[in-house]
Each structure stands twice: as structure tokens, then as C-alpha cells.
VOLUMMI-52499 format. One record per residue (C-alpha): residue number from 1; x, y, z; residue in one letter. Coordinates in Angstrom, 2 decimals, padded with zeros to 5 digits. Example, Ala and Ser with C-alpha at 12.3 -4.5 7.8 and 13.67 -1.06 7.14 Angstrom:
% VOLUMMI-52499
n  X  Y  Z  res
1  012.30  -004.50  007.80  A
2  013.67  -001.06  007.14  S
END
This chain:
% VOLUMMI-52499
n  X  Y  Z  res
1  -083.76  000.42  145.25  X
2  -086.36  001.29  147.46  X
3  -089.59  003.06  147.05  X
4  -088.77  005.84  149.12  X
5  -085.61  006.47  146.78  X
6  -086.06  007.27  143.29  X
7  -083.51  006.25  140.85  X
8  -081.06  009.32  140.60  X
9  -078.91  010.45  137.30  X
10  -075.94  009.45  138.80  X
11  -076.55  006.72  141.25  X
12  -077.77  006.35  144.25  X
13  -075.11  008.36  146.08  X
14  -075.66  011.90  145.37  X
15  -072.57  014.42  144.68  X
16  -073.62  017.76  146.66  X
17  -072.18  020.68  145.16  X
18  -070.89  021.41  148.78  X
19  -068.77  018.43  148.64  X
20  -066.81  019.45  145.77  X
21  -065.13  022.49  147.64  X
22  -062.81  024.27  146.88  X
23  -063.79  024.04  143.45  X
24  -060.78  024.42  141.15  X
25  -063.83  027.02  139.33  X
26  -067.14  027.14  139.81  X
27  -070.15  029.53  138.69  X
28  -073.48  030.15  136.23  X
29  -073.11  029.58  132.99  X
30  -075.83  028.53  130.14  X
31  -075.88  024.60  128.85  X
32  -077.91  023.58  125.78  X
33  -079.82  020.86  126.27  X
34  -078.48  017.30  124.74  X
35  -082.20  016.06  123.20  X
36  -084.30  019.24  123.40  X
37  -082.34  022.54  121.84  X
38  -083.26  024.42  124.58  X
39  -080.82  026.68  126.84  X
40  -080.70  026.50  130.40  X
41  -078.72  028.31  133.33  X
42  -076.76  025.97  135.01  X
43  -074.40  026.07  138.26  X
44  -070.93  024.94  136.63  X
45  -067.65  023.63  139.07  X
46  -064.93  022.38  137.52  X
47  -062.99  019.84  139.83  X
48  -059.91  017.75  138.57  X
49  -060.95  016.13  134.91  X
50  -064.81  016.40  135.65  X
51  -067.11  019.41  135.44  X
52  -070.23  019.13  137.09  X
53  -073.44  021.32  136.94  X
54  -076.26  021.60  139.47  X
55  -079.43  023.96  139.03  X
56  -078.03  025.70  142.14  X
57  -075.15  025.63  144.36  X
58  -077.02  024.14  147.25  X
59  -078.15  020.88  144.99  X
60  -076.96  017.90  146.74  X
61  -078.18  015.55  143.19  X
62  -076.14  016.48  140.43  X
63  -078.23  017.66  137.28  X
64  -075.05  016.65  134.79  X
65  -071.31  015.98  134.37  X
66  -068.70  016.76  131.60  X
67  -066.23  013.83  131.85  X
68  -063.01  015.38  130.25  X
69  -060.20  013.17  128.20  X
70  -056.49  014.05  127.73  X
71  -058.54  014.42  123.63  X
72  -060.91  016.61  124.82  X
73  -061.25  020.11  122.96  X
74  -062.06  023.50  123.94  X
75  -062.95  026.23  121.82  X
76  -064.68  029.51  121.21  X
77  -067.68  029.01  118.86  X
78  -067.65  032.08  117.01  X
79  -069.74  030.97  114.07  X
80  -072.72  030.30  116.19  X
81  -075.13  033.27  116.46  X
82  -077.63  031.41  118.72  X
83  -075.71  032.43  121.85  X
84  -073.01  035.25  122.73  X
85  -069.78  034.39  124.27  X
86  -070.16  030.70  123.34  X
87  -068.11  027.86  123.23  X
88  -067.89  024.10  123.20  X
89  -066.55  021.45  125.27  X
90  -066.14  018.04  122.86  X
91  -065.32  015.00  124.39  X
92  -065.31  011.68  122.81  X
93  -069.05  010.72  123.39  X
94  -070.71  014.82  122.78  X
95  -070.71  018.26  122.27  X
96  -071.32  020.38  124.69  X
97  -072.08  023.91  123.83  X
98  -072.31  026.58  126.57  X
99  -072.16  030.16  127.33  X
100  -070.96  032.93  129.74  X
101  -073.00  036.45  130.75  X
102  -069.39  038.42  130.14  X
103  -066.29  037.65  127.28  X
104  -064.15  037.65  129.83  X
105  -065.90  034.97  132.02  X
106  -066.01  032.35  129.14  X
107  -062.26  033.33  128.56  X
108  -061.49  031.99  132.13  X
109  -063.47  028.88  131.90  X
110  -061.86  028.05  128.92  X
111  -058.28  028.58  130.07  X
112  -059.44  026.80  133.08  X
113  -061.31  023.66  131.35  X
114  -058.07  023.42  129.17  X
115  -056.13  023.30  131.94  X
116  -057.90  020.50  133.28  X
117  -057.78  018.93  130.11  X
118  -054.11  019.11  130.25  X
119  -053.95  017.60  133.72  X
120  -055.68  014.63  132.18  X
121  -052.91  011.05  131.78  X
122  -051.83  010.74  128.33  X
123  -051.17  006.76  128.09  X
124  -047.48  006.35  127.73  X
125  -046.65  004.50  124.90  X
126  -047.16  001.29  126.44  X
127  -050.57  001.70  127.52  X
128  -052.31  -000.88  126.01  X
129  -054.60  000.79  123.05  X
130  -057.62  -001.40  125.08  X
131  -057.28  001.11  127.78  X
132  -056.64  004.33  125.90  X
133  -060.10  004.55  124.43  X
134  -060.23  008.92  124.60  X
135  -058.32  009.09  121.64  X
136  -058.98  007.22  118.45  X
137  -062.55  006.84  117.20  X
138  -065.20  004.35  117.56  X
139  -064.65  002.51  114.36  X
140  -061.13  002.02  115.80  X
141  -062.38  000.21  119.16  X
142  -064.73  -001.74  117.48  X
143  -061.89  -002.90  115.20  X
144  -060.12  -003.84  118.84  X
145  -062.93  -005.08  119.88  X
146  -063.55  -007.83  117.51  X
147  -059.62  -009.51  117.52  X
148  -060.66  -012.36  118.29  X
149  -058.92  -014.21  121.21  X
150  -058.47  -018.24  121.89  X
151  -061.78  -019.94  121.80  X
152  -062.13  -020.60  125.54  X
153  -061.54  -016.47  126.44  X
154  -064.11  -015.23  124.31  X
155  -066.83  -013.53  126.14  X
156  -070.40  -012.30  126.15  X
157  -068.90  -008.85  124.88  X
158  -066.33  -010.50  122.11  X
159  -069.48  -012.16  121.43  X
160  -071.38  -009.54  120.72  X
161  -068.70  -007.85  118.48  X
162  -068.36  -010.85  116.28  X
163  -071.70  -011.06  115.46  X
164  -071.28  -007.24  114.97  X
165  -069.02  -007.19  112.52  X
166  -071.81  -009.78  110.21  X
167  -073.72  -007.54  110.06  X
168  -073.41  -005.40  106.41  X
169  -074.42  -001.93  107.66  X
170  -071.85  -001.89  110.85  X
171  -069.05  -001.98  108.70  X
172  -068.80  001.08  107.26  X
173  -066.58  002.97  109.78  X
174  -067.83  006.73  109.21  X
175  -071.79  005.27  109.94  X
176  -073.35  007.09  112.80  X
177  -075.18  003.85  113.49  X
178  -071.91  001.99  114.37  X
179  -070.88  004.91  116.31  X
180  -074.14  004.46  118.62  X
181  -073.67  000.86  119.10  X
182  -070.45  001.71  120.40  X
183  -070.89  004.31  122.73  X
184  -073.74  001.91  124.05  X
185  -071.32  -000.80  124.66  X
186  -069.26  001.46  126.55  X
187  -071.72  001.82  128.58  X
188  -072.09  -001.77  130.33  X
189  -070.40  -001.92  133.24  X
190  -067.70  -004.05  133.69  X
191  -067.29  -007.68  134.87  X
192  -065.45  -007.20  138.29  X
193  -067.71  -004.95  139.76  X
194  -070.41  -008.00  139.67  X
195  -070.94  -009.22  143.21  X
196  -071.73  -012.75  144.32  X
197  -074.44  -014.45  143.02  X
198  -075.39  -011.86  140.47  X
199  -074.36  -011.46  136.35  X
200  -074.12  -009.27  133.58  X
201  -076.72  -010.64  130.59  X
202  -076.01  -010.15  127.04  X
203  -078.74  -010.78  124.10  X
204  -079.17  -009.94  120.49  X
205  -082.07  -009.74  118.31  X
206  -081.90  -009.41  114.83  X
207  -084.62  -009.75  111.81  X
208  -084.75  -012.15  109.18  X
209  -082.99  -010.27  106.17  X
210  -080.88  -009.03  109.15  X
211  -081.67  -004.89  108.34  X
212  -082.62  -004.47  111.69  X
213  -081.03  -005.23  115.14  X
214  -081.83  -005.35  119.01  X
215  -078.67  -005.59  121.48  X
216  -079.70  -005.56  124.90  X
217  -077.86  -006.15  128.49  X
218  -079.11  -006.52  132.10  X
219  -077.62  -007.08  135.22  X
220  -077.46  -005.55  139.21  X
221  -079.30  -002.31  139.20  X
222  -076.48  -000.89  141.92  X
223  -073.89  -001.08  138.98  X
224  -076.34  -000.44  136.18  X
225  -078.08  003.04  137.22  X
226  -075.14  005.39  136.91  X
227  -073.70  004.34  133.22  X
228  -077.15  003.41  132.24  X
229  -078.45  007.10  133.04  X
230  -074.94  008.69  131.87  X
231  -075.51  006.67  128.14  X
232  -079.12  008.21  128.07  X
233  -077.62  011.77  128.85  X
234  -075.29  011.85  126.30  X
235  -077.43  010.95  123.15  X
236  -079.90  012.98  124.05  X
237  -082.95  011.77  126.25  X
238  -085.40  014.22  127.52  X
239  -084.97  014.79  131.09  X
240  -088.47  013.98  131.54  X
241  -088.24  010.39  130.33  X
242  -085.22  009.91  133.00  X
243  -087.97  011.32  135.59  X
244  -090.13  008.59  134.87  X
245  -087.49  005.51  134.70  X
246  -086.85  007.29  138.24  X
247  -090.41  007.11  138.88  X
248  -091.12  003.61  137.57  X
249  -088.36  002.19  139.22  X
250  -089.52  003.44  142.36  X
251  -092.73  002.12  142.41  X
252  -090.97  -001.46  140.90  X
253  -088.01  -001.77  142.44  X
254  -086.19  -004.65  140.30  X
255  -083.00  -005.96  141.81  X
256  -081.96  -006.51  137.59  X
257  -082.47  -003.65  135.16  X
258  -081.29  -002.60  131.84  X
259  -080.78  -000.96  128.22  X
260  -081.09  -001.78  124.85  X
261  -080.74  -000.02  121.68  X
262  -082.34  -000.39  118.25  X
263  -080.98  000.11  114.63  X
264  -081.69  -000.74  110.92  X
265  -079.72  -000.41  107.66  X
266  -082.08  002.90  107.34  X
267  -080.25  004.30  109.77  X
268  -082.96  003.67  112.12  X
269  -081.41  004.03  116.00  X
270  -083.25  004.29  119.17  X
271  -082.63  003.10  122.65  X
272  -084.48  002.64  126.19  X
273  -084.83  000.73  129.81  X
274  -086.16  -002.12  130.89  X
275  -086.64  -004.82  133.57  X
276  -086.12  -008.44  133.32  X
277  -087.61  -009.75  135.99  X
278  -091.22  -010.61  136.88  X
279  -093.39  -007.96  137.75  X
280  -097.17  -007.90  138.57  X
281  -099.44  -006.13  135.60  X
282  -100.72  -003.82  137.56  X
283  -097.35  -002.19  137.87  X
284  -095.78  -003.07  134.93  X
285  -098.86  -001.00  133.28  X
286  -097.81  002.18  135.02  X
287  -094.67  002.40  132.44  X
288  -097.18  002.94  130.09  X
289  -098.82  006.25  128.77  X
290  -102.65  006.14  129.20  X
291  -104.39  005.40  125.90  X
292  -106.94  003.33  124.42  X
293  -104.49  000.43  124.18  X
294  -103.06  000.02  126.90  X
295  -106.62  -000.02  128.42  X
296  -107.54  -002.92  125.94  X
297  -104.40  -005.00  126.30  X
298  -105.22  -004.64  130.11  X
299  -108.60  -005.89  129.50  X
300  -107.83  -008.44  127.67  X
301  -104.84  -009.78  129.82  X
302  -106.85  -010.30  133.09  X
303  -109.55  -011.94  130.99  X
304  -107.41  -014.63  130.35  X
305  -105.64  -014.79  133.60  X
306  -102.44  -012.90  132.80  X
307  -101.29  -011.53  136.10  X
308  -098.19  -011.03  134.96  X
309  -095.25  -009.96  133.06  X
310  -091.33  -010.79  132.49  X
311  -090.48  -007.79  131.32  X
312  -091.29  -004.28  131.12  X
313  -089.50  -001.06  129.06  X
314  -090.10  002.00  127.73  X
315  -088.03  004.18  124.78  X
316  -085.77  006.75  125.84  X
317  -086.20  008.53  121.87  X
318  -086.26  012.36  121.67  X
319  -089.46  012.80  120.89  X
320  -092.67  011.27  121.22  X
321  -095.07  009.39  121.18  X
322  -093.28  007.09  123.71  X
323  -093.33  003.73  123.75  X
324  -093.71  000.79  126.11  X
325  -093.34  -002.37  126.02  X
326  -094.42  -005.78  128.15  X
327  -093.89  -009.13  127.82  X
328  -095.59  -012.38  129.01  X
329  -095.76  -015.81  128.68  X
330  -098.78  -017.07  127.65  X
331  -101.37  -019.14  129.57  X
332  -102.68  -022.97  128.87  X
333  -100.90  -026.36  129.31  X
334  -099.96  -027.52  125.71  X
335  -099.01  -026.14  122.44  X
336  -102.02  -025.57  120.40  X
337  -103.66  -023.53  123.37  X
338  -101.01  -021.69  123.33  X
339  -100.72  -021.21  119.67  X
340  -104.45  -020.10  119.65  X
341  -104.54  -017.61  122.02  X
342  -101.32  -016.05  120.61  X
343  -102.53  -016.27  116.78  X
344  -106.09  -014.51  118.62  X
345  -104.14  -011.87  119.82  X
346  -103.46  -010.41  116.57  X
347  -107.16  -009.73  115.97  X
348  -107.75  -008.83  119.65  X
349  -105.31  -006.03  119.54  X
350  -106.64  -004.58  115.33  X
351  -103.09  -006.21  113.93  X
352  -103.76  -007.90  110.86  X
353  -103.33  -011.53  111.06  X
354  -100.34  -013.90  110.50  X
355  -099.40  -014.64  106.83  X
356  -101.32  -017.91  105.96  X
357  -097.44  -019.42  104.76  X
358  -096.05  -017.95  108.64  X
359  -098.92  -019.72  110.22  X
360  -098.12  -022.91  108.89  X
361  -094.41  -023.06  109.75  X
362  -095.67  -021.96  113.50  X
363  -097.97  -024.30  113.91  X
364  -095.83  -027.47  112.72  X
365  -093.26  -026.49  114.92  X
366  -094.71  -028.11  117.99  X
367  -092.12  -026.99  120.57  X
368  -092.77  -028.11  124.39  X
369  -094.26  -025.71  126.17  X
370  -094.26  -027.13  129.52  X
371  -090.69  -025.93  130.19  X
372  -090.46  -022.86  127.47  X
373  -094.00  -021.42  127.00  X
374  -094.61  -019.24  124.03  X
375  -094.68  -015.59  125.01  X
376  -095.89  -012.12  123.49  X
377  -094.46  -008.83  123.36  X
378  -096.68  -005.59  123.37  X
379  -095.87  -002.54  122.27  X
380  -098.03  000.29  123.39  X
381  -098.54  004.17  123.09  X
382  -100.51  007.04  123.86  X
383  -101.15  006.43  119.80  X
384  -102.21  002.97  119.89  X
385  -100.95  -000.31  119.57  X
386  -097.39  000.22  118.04  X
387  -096.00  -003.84  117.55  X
388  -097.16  -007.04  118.78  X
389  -095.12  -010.35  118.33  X
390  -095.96  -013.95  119.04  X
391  -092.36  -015.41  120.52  X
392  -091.99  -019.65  120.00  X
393  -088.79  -021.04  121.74  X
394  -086.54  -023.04  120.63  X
395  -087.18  -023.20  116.71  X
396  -085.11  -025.86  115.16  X
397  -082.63  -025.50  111.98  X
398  -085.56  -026.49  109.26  X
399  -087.62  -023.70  111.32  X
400  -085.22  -020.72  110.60  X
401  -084.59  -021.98  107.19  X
402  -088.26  -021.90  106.63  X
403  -088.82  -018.91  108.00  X
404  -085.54  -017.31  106.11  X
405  -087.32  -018.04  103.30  X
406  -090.99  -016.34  103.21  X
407  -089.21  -013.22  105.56  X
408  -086.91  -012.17  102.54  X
409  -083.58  -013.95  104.44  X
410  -080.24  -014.91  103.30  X
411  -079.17  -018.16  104.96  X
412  -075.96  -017.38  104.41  X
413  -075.78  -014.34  106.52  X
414  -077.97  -015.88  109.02  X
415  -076.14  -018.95  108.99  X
416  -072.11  -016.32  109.88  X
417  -074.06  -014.29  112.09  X
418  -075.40  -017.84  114.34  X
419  -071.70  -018.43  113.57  X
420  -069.96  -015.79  115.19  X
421  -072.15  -017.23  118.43  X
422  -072.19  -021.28  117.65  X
423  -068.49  -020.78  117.82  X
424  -069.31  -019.91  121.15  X
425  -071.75  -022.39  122.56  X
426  -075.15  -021.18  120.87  X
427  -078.08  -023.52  120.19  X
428  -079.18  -021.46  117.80  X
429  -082.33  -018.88  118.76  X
430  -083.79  -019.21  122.06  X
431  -086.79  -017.50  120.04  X
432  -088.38  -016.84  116.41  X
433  -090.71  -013.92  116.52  X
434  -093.58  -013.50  114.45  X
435  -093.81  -009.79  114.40  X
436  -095.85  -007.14  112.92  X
437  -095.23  -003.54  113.27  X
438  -097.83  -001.14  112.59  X
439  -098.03  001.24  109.67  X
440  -096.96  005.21  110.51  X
441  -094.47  003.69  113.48  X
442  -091.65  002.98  110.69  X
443  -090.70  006.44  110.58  X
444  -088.95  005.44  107.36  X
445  -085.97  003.93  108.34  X
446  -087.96  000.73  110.06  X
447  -089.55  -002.51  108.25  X
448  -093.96  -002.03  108.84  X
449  -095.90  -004.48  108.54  X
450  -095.26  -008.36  108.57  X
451  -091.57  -009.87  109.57  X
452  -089.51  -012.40  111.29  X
453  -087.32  -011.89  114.26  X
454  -084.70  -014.03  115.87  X
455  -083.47  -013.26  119.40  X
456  -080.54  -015.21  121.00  X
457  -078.52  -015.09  124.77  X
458  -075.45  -014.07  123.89  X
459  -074.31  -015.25  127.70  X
460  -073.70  -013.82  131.01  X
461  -070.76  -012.10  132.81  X
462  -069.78  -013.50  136.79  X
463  -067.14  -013.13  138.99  X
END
């Protein structure tokens, strides 16, 4: 990615509408919005099982694309009163709900879109059901996803699903939650379109009493862009928050980038961008909204020689205030420096301190920092500080049991979800976060206040 090239919706190689003639139909029509219930004119062509739409039919970026299954429905929404001569286009990842100026005009794109739909391969009985995903629901693929293979041909992504399916509130197969962890997943681009020397990153965060959950995934930016922008399309992200991953990434340019997505047993779900790779602060800054703290964390990061950060994301959520994260390792040559300026931070940034019981399990862990320095992750909005967390590597079994215990943990659950990724190779956490989330940034279906995070690498993907 270069600076003079913006990250587009749909990769880097643009799809003008010119190229798509003849179209099998093309022509206005009016699109609700995915995130942001508002209506907008859009220039439609339908070609083979995709239908495209453009803000004008001499757009050489596409705006959007329908991706249409041999499941996909079409039908005339007559109960809706919003719009006149309306109907809907379901697929297996959204709704879309459109309409024509004229009856008879969304008569012909429906007999046309059906058509298409029509055209679409039905899997011949023996497809394998891995590869005919259109059709049965995401509860069902998960289930596919998590037959577990022989030992040695498990990967990053069976991984993933195994430790998936310990977790109590991704079991129930109507929950929207699971349904969003799915479509993300869908969304990672697949192993053999890795080229030399580069991977596909897997890692999963999860707190103590395991009631909330990170997944994230990184990997070339070339293969990334398109199904990372398409995922962000179809739940719902404002337009304007793709702008500015465009913008960011510009000014950047990361050779890795990626997604993650949030979710708690509240039904808490939210998702976003970021890259893993190091980036000077005075860029990585620019993700940010202006605001009192990002000025302070600023201030406060070149006073003690922080030039830079490993990390840098932003939320994709519907609405705002946005947030942005960075992450750092910390400065000084040995544990307890490290300890102190991490433990300062919290007062620094107005978060109340670590719990006096936290404190002491941290600072009788005495990890080696010379190799694995402790690190912090700030949160950031236009509102204020939103989380901060002090991350120590490497915590030992007594550590997590410790820490089980004062952050409301089972062991037991702990103990199958490490499990479903010791079976695999884990060492256990490659961090324990002491976190604290600020109160009013909850929303009601996440933990505020004081808690305990674990984060583990899952693996990577090669050729």
C-alpha cells in the first residue's frame, strides 16, 4: 500500500462500472444503508451471481456488492411502508432492502436477480458440506467446524473453534453472538493465497470468568483488504469509519493488517482494524480522534521516551464515540522499572489503581523482561480515556490460578478452554492483563471497572 493509494472497499484493483458491460441489468435504484438507516440512490448492474452498485455509472471504485447464493431470496416487501415498490435481497450474511421509482421496474429486477440466483451451482450431492456453506446456517458450520481432525492436522482455525465451543455463551445455536463470530471467521482469507515468507496470525483473548472474548487475525494486507472491508460492510460500519481505515492506512502503510471482534455473555459484540506491526507515535496517534486524552497519553509517552508503538486500531461500531487503541512496550531494563511505570500509569491516565490483592500477584511474578517486556494497551476517545491495561508475559500456572481466583474465575473452564489449545502446542498465555475499563463505556452488556484478561497465539497459517 502506498501513500498515494488509499485503501479501497474492495481491494486495490478497482471494478469500473464500464468493465462490467453488457450488464445482464443495470440501472438506479434506492439501497438502505447497512449501519445508518438511511436511503440512498445507487447505480445497480447485475452481472452473473454478483450485483454491484456504484454512485454513478462512470465510477471506476465500486461503492458495494450483493454476492448472491444458489439460497439467496428475493421478494417483494409489501409490509414495509418506509419505501414504495420495495423489496429485499437476503443472502446468507444480510438483508438488503431496496427500491425502484416504478412497480414495474422492481418487477424486472426481481425476475432478473432471481434469475441470477437460479444460475447460481447447487452442490451436487457429493459436494462436501465444507464447501456448500450458502445453505445451512451458521450454527451448522460451526458444528463442522469444530470435528476435530488427527492431532497433527489441526490448525490455527480448528484451533480457534475448539476453544469456541468452551466457551458457555457460543453454544446456544439461535445466539446472534455466535452468528457474528462466524460470519467473522468467514472472513479470513484462506491459507493458499499466503505468499512466501508471509502468514496468517490467529490470537484469542478472553477474561478471567471467561464472559468476555477477543478473537483477532492478521496477515498480508494484499489478501486482507478486500474480505476485511467486505466483513465491515455487511454488519454494518459507517462508511465514514471505512474512509478513515482508508485514510490511516495511507498515511501508515503496514505490509500486515487486520480485524478483530469483541463479545460478552451480555451479548456485547463489536469489531474493528488494526496493525501489528511497529509504527512511530506520531502516526499511530492520527487513528485517534482529538480529545483531551489522547493529548495526555501523548504527553506522557514522549516524556518517558516512548517513540513507539506495536500496534494500532480503531472500532468499526455503528455509532460513536469511536475508539482507538495503541499498544507499547514499556521502557527500562529490569522488572520492577517496568512494573512501576506501568502500575504509574493508572494514576497518570485518572484510572483508579490496581487492586492491592492484583498488585501483589504482579509484582511476585518477576518475569524477564529483557526478551518479553511488559507492555500497555490504551484505549482512547474523543470522550476520554476508555481502558487501559498493564500486559506481563509469560505468567506461569500458579499466576493464572491466582489470578482466577480474586477475578471471579473458574479453573475449570479456564483450565478446557487452555485445553482446547495445549492440545495443540500452547504454553499457556503469552499475556495476563490487568485491565480496567472505565465506567459509562460498558454499555451494559460489558464488565467496568477492575478485571483480568488472558490473551494467547493461537498460531499462524504458511504455505
Amino acid at each position: 500500500m502506498s501513500n498515494s493509494k488509499k485503501l479501497k472497499k474492495y481491494d486495490k484493483i478497482d471494478i469500473p462500472a464500464q468493465s462490467l458491460v453488457p450488464p445482464d441489468k443495470d440501472g438506479y435504484l434506492t439501497k438502505q444503508g447497512g449501519g445508518i438507516k438511511t436511503w440512498k440512490k445507487r447505480y445497480f448492474i447485475l452481472k452473473g451471481p454478483c450485483l454491484y452498485y456504484y454512485k454513478s455509472p462512470k465510477d471506476t471504485t465500486i461503492t458495494g456488492r450483493v454476492d448472491l447464493e444458489s439460497g439467496s431470496i428475493v421478494k417483494e416487501e409489501k409490509d414495509k411502508k418506509t419505501r414504495p415498490n420495495m423489496f429485499s435481497v437476503q443472502t446468507s450474511k444480510r438483508i438488503f432492502y431496496i427500491s425502484a421509482d416504478k412497480p414495474e421496474e422492481m418487477n424486472e429486477w426481481m425476475v432478473s436477480i432471481k434469475g441470477a440466483i437460479d444460475k447460481v451451482k447447487v452442490p451436487s450431492p457429493s459436494t462436501p458440506a465444507s464447501q456448500n456453506t450458502s445453505s445451512v446456517t451458521p450454527a451448522d458450520r460451526s458444528k463442522q467446524m469444530t470435528q476435530t481432525p488427527a492431532a497433527g492436522d489441526m490448525s490455527p482455525r480448528v484451533r480457534l473453534a475448539l476453544a469456541k465451543s468452551t466457551v458457555s455463551f457460543l453454544k446456544d445455536e439461535e445466539s446472534k453472538v455466535l452468528e457474528f463470530w462466524q460470519i467473522w471467521s468467514e472472513s479470513i482469507p484462506g491459507k493458499e493465497e499466503v505468499g512466501p515468507g508471509m502468514s496468517i496470525d490467529f490470537y484469542v483473548a478472553t477474561s478471567a470468568d471467561m464472559q468476555k472474548l477477543t478473537w483477532r487475525t492478521s496477515g498480508p494486507q494484499n489478501i486482507f483488504i478486500q474480505k476485511m472491508v467486505d466483513f465491515f460492510w455487511n454488519v454494518g460500519a459507517p462508511e465514514s469509519e471505512i474512509d478513515r481505515l482508508n485514510d490511516v492506512g495511507a498515511l501508515i502503510n503496514p505490509v500486515k493488517i487486520g480485524s478483530w471482534i469483541d463479545m460478552s455473555a451480555k451479548g456485547g459484540m463489536d469489531g474493528g482494524w488494526y496493525f501489528p506491526v511497529d509504527i512511530p507515535l506520531k502516526l499511530a496517534v492520527e487513528a485517534a480522534d482529538p480529545g483531551e486524552a489522547i493529548t495526555k497519553f501523548t504527553q506522557w509517552a514522549e516524556s518517558h521516551d516512548v517513540t513507539t508503538v506495536y500496534t494500532v486500531g480503531r472500532d468499526m461500531g455503528a455509532a460513536p464515540p469511536r475508539q482507538t487503541e495503541l499498544r507499547m512496550k514499556l521502557p527500562g531494563g529490569d522488572f520492577d522499572t517496568q512494573v512501576k511505570l506501568g502500575v504509574d500509569s493508572f494514576s497518570a491516565f485518572g484510572f483508579p489503581a490496581i487492586p492491592d490483592n492484583a498488585l501483589a500477584i504482579l509484582k511476585n511474578s518477576r518475569v524477564n523482561v529483557t526478551d518479553h517486556p511488559l507492555c500497555l494497551s490504551v484505549i482512547t476517545s474523543s470522550e476520554g480515556f476508555v481502558r487501559l491495561g498493564l500486559l506481563v508475559p509469560k505468567p506461569n500456572t500458579q499466576t493464572v490460578l491466582q489470578l482466577c481466583s480474586i477475578a471471579g474465575g473458574n479453573n475449570e473452564n479456564i483450565a478446557a478452554f487452555e485445553g482446547s489449545l495445549g492440545a495443540l502446542g500452547s504454553d499457556g498465555p503469552t499475556y495476563a492483563e490487568y485491565q480496567y475499563l472505565m465506567k459509562g463505556f460498558g454499555y451494559g452488556v460489558y464488565k467496568e471497572g477492575f478485571d483480568i484478561v488472558f490473551h494467547y497465539s493461537v498460531g499462524s497459517e504458511t504455505l
